[in-house]
N, CA, C and O atoms as a MOPAC input file, in Angstrom:
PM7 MOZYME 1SCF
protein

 N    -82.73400 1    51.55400 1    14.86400 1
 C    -82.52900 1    52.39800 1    13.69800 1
 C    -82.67700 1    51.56100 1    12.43400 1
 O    -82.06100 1    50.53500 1    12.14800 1
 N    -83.63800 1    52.21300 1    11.71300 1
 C    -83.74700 1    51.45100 1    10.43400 1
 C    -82.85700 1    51.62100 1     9.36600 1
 O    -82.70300 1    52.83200 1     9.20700 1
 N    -82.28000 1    51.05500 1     8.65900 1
 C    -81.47100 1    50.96000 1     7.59300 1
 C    -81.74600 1    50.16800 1     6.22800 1
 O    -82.20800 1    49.03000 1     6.31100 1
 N    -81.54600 1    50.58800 1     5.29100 1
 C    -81.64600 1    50.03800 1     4.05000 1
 C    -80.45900 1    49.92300 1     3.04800 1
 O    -80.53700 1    50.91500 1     2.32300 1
 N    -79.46700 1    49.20700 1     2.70700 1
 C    -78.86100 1    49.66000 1     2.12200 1
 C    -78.76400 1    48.76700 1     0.58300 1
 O    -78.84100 1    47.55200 1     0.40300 1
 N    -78.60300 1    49.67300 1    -0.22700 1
 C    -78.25700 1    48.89000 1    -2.07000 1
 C    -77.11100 1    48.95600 1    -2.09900 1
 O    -76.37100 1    49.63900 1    -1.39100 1
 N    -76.71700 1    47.85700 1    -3.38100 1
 C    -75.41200 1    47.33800 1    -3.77500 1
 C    -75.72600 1    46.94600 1    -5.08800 1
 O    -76.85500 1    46.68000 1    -5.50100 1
 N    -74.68400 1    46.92100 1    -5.72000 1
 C    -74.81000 1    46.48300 1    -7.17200 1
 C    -74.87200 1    47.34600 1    -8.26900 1
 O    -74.51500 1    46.83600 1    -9.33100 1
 N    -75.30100 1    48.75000 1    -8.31100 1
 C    -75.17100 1    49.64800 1    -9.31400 1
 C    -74.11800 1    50.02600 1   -10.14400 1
 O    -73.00800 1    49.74600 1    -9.69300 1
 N    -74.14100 1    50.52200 1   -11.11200 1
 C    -72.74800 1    50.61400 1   -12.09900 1
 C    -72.94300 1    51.04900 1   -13.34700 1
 O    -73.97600 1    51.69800 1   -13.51200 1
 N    -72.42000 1    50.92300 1   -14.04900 1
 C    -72.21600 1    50.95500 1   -15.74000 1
 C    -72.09100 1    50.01400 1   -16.63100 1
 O    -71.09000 1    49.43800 1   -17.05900 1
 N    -73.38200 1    49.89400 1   -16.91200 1
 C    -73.16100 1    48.91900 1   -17.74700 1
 C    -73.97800 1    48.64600 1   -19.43500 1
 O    -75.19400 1    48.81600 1   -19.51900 1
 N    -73.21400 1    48.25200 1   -20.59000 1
 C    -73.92500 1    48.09500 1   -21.97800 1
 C    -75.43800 1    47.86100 1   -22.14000 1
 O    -75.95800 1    46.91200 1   -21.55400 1
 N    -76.20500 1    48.73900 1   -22.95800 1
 C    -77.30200 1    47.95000 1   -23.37900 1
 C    -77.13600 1    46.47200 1   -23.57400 1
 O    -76.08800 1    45.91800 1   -23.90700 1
 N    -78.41800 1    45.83100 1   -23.30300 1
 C    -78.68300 1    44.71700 1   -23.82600 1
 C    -77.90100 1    43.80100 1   -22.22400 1
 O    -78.31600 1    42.66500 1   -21.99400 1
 N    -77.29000 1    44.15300 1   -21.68200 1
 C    -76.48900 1    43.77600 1   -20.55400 1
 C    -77.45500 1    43.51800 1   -18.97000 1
 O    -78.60100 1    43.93400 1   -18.79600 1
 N    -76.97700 1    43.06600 1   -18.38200 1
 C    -77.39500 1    42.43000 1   -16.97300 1
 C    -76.94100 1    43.27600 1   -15.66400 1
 O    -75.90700 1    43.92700 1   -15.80900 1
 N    -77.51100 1    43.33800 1   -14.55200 1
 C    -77.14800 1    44.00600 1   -13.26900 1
 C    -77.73600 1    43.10000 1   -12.13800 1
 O    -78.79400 1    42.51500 1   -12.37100 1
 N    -77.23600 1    42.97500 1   -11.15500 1
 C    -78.29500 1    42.58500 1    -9.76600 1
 C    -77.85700 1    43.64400 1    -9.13400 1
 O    -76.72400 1    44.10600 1    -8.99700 1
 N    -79.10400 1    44.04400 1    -8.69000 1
 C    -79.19600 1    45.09400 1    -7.22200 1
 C    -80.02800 1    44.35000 1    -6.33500 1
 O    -81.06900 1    43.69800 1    -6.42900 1
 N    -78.64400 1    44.89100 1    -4.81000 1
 C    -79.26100 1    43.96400 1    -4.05000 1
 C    -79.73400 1    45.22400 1    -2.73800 1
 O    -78.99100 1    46.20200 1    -2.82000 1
 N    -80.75300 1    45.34500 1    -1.64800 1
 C    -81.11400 1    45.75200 1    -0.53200 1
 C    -80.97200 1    45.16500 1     0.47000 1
 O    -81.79400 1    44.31300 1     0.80700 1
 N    -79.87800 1    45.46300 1     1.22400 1
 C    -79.94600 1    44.98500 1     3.02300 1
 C    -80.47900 1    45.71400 1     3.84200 1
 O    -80.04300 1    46.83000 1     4.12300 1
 N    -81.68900 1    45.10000 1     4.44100 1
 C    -82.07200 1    45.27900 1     5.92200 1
 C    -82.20900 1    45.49800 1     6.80900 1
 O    -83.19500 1    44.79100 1     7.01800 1
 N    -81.90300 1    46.28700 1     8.28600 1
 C    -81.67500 1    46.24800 1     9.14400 1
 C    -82.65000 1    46.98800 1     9.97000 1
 O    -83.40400 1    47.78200 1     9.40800 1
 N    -82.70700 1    46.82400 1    11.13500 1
 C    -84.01200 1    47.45700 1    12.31500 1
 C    -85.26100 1    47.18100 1    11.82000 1
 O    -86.20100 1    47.77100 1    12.35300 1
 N    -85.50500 1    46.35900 1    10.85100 1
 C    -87.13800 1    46.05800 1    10.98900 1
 C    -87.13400 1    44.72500 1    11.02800 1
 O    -86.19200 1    43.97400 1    11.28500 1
 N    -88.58300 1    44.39600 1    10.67700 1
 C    -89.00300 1    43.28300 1    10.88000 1
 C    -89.34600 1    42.67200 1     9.89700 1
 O    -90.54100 1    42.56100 1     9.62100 1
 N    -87.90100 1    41.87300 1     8.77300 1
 C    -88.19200 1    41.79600 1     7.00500 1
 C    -89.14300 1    41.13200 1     6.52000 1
 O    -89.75100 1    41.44000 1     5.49500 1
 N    -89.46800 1    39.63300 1     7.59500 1
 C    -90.03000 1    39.02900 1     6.76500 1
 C    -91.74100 1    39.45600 1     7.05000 1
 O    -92.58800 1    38.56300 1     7.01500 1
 N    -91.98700 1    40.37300 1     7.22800 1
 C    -93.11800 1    40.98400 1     7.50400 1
 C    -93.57600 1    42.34300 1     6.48100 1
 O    -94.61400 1    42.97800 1     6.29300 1
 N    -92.31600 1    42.37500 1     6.00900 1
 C    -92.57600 1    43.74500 1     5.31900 1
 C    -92.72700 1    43.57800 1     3.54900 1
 O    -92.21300 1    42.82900 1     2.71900 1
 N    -93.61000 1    44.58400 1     3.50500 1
 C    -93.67200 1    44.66700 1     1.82800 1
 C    -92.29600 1    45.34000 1     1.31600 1
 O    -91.84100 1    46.30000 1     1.93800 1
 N    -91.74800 1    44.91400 1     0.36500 1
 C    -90.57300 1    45.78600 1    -0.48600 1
 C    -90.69600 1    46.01000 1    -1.68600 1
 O    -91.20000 1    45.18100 1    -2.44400 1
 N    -90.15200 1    47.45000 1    -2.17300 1
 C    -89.97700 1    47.30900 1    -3.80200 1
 C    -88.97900 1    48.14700 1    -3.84900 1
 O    -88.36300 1    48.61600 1    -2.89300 1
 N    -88.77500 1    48.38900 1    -5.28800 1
 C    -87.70100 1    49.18200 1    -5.70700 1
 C    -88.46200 1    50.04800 1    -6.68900 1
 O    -89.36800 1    49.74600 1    -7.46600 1
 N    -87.66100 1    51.58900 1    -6.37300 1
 C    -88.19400 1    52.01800 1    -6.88800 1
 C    -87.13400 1    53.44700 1    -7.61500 1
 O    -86.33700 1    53.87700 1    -6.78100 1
 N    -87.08900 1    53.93700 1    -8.56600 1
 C    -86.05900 1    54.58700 1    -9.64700 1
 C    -86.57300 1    55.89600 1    -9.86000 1
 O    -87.73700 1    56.27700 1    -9.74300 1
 N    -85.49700 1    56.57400 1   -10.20500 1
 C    -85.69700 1    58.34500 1   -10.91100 1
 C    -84.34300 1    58.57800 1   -11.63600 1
 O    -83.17000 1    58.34200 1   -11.34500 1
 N    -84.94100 1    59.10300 1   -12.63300 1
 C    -84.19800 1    59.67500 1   -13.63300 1
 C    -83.90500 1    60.92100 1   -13.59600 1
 O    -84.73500 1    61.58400 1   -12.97400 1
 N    -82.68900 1    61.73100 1   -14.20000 1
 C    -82.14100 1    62.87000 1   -14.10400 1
 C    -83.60800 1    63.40600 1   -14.42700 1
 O    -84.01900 1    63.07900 1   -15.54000 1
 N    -84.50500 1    64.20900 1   -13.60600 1
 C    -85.68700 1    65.44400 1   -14.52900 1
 C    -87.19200 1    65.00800 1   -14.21500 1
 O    -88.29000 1    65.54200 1   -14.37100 1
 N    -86.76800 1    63.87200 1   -13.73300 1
 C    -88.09400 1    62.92900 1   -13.98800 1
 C    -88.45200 1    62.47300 1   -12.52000 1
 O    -87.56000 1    62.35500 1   -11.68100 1
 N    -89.88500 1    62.19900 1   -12.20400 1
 C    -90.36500 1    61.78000 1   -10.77100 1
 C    -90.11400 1    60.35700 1   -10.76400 1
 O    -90.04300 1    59.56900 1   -11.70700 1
 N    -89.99100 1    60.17600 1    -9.50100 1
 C    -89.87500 1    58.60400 1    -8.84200 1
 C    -90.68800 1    57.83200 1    -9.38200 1
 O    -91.86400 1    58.19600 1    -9.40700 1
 N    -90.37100 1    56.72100 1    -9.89400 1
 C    -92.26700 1    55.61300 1   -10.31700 1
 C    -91.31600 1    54.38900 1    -9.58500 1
 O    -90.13800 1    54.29600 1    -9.24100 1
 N    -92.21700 1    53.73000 1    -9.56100 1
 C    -92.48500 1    52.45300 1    -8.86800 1
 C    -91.87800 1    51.62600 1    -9.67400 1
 O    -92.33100 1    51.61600 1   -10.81900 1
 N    -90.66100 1    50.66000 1    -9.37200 1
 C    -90.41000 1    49.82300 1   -10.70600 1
 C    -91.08500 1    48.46600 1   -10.41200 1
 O    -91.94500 1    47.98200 1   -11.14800 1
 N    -90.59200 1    47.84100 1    -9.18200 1
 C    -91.60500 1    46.04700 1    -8.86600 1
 C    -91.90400 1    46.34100 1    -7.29600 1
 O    -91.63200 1    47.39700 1    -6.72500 1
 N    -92.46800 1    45.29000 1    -6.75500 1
 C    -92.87200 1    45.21800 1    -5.70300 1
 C    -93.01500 1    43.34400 1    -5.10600 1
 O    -93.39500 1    42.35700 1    -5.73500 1
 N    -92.67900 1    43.43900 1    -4.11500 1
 C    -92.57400 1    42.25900 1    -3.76800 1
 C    -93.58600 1    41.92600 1    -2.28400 1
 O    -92.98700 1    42.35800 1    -1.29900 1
 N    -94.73400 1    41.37600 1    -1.96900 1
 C    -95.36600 1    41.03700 1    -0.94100 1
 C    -94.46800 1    40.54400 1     0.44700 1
 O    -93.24100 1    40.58200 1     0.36400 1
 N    -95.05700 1    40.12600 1     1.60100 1
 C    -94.49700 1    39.14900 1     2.44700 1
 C    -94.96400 1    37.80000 1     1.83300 1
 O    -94.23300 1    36.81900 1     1.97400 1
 N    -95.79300 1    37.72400 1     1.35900 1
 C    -96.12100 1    36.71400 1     0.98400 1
 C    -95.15200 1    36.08700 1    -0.16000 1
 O    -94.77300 1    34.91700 1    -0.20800 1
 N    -94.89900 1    36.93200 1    -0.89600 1
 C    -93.91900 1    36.55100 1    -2.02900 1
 C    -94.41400 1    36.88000 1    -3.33400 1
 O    -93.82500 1    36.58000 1    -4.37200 1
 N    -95.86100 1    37.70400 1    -3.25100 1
 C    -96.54300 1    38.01700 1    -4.51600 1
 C    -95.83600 1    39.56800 1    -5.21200 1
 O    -95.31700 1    40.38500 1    -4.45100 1
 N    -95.88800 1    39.74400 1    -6.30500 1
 C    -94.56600 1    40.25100 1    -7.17700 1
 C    -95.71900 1    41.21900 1    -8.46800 1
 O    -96.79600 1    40.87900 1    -8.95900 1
 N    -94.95600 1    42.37800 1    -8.64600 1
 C    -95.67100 1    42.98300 1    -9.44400 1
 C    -94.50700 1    44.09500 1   -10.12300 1
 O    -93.45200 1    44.21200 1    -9.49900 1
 N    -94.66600 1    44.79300 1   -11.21400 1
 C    -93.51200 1    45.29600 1   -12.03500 1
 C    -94.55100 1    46.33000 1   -12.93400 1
 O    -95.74000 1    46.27900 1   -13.25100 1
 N    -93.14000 1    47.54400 1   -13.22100 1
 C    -93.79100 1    48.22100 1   -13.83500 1
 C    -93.80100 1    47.56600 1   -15.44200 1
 O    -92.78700 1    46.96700 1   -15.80200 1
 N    -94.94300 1    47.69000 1   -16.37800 1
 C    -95.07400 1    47.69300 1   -17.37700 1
 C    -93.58500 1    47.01200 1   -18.15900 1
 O    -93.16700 1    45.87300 1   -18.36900 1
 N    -93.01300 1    48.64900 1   -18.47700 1
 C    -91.89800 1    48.56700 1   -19.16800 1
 C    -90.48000 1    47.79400 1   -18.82300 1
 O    -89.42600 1    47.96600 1   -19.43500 1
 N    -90.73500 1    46.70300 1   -17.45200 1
 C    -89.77900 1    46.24700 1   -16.83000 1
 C    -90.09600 1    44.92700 1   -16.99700 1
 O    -89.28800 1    44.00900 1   -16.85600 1
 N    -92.00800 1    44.72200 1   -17.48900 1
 C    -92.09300 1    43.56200 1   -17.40800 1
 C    -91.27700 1    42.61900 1   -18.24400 1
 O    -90.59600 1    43.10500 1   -19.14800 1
 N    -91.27100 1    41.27600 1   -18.03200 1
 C    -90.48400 1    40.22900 1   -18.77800 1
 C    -88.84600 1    40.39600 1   -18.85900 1
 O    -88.16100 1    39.72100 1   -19.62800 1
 N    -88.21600 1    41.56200 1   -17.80100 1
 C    -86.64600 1    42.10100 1   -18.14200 1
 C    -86.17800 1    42.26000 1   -16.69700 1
 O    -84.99300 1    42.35300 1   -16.37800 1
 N    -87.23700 1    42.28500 1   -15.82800 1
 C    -86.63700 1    42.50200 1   -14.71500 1
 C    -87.22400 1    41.51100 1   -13.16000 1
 O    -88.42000 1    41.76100 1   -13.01200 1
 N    -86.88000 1    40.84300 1   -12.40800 1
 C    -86.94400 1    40.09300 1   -11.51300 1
 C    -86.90900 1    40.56200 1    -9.88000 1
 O    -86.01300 1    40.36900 1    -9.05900 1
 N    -87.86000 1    41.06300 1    -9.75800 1
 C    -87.96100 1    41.63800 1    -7.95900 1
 C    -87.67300 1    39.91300 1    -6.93400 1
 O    -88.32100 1    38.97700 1    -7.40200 1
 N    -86.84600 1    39.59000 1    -5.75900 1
 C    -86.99800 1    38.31800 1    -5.60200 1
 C    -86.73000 1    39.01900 1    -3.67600 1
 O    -86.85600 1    40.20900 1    -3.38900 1
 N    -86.42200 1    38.09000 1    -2.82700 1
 C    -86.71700 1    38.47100 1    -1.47200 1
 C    -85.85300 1    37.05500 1    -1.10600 1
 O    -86.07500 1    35.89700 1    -1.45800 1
 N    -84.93300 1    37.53800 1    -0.37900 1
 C    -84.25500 1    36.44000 1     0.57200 1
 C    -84.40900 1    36.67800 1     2.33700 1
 O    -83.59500 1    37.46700 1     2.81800 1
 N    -85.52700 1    35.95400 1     3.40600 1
 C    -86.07800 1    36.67900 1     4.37700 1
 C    -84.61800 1    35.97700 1     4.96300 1
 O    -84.05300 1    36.76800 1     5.71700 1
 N    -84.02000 1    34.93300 1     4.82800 1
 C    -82.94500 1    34.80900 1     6.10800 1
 C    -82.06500 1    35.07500 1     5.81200 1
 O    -81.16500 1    34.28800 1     6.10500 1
 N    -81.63600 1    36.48000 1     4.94800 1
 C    -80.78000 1    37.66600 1     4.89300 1
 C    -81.26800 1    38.79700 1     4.49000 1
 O    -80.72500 1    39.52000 1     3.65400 1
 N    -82.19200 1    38.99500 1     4.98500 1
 C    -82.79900 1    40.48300 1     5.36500 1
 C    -82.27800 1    40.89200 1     4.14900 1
 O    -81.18800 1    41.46400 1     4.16300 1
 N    -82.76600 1    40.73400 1     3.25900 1
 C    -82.27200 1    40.71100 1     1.49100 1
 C    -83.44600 1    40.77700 1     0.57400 1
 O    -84.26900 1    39.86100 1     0.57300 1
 N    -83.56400 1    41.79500 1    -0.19100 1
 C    -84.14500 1    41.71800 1    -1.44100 1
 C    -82.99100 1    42.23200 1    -2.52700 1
 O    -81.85600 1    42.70600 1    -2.49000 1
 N    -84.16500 1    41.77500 1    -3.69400 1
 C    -82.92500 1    41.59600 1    -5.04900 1
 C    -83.89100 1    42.46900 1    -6.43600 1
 O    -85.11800 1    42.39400 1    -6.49500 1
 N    -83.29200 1    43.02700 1    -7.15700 1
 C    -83.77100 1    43.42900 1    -8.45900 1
 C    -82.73500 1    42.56400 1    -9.65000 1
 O    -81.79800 1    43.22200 1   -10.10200 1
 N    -82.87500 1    41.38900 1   -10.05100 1
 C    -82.47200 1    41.36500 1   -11.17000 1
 C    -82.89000 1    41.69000 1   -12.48300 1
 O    -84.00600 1    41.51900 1   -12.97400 1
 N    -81.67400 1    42.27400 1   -13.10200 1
 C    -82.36700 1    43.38400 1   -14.79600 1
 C    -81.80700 1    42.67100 1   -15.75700 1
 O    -80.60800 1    42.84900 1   -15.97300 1
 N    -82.33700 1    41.98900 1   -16.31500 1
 C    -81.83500 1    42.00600 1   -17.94700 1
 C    -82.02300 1    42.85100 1   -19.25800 1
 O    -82.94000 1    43.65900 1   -19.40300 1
 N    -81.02500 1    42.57000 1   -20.23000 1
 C    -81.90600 1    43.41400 1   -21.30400 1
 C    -81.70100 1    44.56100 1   -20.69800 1
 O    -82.69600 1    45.08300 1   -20.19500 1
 N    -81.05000 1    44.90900 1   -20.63700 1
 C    -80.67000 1    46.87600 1   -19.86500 1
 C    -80.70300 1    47.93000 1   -21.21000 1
 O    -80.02300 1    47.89800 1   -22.23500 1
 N    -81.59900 1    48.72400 1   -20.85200 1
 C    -81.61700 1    49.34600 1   -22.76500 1
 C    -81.46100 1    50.73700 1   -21.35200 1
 O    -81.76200 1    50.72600 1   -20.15800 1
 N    -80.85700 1    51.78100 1   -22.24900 1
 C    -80.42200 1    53.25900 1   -21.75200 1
 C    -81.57200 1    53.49900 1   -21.11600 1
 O    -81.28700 1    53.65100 1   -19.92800 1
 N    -83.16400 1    53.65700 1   -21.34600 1
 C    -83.95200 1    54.58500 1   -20.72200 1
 C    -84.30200 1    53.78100 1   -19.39400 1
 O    -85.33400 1    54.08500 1   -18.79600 1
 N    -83.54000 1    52.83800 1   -18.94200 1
 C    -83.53000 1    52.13400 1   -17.36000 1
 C    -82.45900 1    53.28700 1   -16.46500 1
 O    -82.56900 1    53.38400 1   -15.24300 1
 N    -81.45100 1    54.10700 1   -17.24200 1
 C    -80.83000 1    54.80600 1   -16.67300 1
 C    -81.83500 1    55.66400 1   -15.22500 1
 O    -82.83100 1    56.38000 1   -15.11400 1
 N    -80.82700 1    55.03900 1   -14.36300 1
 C    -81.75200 1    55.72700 1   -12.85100 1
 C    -80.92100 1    55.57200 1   -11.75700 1
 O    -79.96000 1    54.81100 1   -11.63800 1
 N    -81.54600 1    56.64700 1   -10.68800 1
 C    -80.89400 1    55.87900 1    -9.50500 1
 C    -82.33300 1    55.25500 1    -9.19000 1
 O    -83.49700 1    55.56900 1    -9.43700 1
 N    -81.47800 1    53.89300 1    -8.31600 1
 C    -82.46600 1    52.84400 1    -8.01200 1
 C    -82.71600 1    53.17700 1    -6.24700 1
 O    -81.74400 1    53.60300 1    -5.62500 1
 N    -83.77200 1    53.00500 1    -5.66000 1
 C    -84.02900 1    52.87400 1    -4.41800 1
 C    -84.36000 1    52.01500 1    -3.98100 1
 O    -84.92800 1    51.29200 1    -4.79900 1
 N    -84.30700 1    51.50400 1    -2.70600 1
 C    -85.07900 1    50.11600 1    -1.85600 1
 C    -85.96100 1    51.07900 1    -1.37000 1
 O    -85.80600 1    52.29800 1    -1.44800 1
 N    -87.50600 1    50.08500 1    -0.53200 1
 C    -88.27600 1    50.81000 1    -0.02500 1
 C    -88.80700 1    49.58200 1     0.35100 1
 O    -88.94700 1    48.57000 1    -0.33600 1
 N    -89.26500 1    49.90900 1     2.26100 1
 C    -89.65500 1    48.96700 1     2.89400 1
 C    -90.79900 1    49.40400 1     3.84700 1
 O    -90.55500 1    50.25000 1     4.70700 1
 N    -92.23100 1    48.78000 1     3.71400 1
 C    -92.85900 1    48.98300 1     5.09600 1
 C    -93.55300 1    47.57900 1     5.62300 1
 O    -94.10200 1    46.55900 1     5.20600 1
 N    -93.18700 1    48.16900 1     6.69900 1
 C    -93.51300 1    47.30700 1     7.88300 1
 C    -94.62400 1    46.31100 1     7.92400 1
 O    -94.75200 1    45.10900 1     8.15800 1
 N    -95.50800 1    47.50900 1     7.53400 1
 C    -96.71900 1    47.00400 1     7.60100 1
 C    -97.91300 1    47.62400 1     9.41400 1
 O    -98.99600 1    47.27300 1     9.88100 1
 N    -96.75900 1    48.71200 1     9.83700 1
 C    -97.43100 1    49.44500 1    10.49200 1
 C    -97.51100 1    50.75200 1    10.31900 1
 O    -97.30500 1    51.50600 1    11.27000 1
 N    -97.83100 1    51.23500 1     9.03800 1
 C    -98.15400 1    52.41400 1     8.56400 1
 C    -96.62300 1    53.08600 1     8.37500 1
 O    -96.64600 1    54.30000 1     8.17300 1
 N    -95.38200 1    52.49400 1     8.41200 1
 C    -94.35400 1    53.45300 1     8.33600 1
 C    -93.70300 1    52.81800 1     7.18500 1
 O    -93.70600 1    51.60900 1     6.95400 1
 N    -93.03800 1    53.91000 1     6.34600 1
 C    -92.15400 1    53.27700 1     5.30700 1
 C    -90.54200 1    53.69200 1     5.39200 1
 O    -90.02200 1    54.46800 1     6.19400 1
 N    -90.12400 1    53.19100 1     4.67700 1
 C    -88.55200 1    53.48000 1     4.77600 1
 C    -87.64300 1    53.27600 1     3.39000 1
 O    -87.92900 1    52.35100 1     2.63000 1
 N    -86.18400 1    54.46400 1     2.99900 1
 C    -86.08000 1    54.33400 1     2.13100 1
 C    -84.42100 1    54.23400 1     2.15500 1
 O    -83.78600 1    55.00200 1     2.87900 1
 N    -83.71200 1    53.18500 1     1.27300 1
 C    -82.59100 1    53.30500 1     1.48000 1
 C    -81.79400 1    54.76800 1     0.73100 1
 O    -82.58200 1    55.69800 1     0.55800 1
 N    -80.29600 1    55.03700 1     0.27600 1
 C    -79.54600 1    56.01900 1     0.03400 1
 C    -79.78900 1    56.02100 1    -1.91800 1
 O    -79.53600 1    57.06000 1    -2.52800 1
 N    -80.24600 1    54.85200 1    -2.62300 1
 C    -80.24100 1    54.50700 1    -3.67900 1
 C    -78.46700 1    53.80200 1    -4.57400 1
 O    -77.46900 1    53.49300 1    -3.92300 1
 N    -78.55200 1    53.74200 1    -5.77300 1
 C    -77.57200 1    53.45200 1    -6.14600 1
 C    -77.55000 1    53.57000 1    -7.85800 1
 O    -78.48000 1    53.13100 1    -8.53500 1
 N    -76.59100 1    54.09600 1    -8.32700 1
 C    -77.23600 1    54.23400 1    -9.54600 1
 C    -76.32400 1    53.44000 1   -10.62100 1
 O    -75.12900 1    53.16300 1   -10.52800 1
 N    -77.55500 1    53.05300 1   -12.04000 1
 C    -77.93800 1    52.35300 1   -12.75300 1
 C    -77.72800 1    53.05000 1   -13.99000 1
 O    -78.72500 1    53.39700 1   -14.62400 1
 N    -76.62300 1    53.29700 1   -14.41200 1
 C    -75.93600 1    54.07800 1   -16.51700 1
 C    -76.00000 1    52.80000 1   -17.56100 1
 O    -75.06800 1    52.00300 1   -17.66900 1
 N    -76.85900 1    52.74100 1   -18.08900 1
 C    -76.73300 1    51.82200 1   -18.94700 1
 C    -76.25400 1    52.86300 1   -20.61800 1
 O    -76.88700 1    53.72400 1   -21.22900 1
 N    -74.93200 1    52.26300 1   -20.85000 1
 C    -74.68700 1    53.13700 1   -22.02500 1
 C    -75.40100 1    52.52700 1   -23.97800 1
 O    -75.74800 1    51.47900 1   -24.52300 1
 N    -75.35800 1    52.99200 1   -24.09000 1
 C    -76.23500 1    52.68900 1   -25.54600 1
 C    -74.94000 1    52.13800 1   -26.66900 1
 O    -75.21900 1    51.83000 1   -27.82800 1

């Protein structure tokens, strides 16, 4: 059984810091692509970073230079660190993992109030 689970979400000031973290379980991590990915009250899911097996790293736009996708394989662990938290980051955050055999997987999310 596959599992994903986040940690780290909360409330917290503009201009302020968060780590969200994703645990692992029933796959095969260090094989798999991960990212995280967010929705806002109204608004569709977008893609925020992405992290390779390899370790190659990609971010949306508006996250660039503020936010840090990172991967720990010998704890079935990935990480979103955010800096610079301005209100329109307000989201719930998701993990998302595939294998790399055509299946993906998504954790419960966790959500992310940054107050102004």
């Amino acid at each position: 059984q596959v599992q994903l689970v986040e940690s780290g979400g909360g409330l917290v000031q503009a201009g302020g810091s968060r780590k969200l973290s994703c645990v692992a379980s029933g796959i095969i991590f260090s094989v798999s692509a991960m990212g995280w990915y967010r929705q806002a009250p109204g608004k569709q899911r977008e893609l925020v970073a992405t992290i390779t097996k390899g370790g190659s790293r990609n971010y949306l736009d508006s996250v660039k230079g503020r936010f840090t996708i990172s991967r720990d394989n010998s704890k079935n662990t990935m990480y979103l660190q955010m800096n610079s938290l301005k209100p329109e980051d307000t989201a719930v955050y998701y993990c998302a993992a595939e294998p790399g055999d055509g299946s993906a997987y998504w954790g419960q999310g966790t959500q992310v109030t940054v107050s102004s």
